[in-house]
N, C-alpha and C positions, 0 to 999 in steps of 0.2 A: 483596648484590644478586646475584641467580640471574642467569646467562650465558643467553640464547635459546639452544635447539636449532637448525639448521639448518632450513628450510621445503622443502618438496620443490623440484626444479628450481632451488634455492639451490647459486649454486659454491661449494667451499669451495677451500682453501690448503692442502693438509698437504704443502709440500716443508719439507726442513729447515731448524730455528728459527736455526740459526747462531750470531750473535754474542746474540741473545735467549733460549739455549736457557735457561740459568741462572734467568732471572726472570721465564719462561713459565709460567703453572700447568699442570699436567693438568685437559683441559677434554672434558665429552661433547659431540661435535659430534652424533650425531644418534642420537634414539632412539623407538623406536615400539613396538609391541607385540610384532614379529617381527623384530628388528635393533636393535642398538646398537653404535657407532662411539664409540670414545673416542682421543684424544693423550694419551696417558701420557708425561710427562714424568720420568725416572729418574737424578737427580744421581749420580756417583762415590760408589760407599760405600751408598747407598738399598740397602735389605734390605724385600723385601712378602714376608711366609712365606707357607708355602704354603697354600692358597685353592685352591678347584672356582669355574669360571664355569657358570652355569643353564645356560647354552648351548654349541654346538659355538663352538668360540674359531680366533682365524684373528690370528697375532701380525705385522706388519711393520715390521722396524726402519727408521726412518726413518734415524737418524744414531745417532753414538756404538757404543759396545759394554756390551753387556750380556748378562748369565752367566740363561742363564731354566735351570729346570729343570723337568724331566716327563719323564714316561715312563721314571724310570728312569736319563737321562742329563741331563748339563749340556750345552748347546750354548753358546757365545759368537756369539751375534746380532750381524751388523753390519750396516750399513746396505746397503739391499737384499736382506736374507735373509728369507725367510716360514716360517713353522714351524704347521703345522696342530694342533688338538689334540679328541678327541670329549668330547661332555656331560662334564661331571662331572669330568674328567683334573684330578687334583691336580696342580699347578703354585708354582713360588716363582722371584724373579729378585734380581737384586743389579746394579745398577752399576757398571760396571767403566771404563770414561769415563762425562761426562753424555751422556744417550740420550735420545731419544724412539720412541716406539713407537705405530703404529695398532692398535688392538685395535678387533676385527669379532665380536662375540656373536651367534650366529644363534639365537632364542628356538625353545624347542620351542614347535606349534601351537598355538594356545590351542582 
């Protein structure tokens, strides 16, 4: 069963999952032709190799620590920290506690 998208002028929730973070999916809350919004959910140990997003990427750690990579460098994201990144920037991340993460895709113009 597909999860709705978010409707415009719809609140959403993305403070941290807490005691649900473990048996939370990663879920796209909202997505359109020029933006997508996703809760990436990242357990201890979760390895995503490294991948280019279509778009300019805007990472926010909600909670947890997780090891992203780009640019060259490893940061350890933790909750509160944003990390920008342009078109195309190869990136990989790895869980280092369980984390969640808002990722913000700005679509180039159609």
């Amino acid at each position: 069963m597909s999860i709705p998208h978010a409707n415009p002028g719809e609140v959403l929730d993305v403070r941290p999952l807490g005691a649900t973070l473990t048996t939370t999916p990663t879920r796209t809350l909202v997505k359109t032709d020029a933006v997508t919004v996703v809760r990436m959910v990242v357990p201890a140990g979760k390895e995503i190799p490294t991948h280019k997003a279509k778009g300019e990427l805007v990472v926010h750690c909600l909670e947890g620590k997780i090891a992203f990579t780009a640019c060259g460098k490893t940061h350890d994201l933790e909750a509160g920290h944003l990390l920008y990144l342009p078109a195309g920037e190869p990136h990989s991340l790895r869980g280092v506690e369980d984390g969640s993460l808002l990722l913000t895709v700005l679509l180039p113009g159609r």
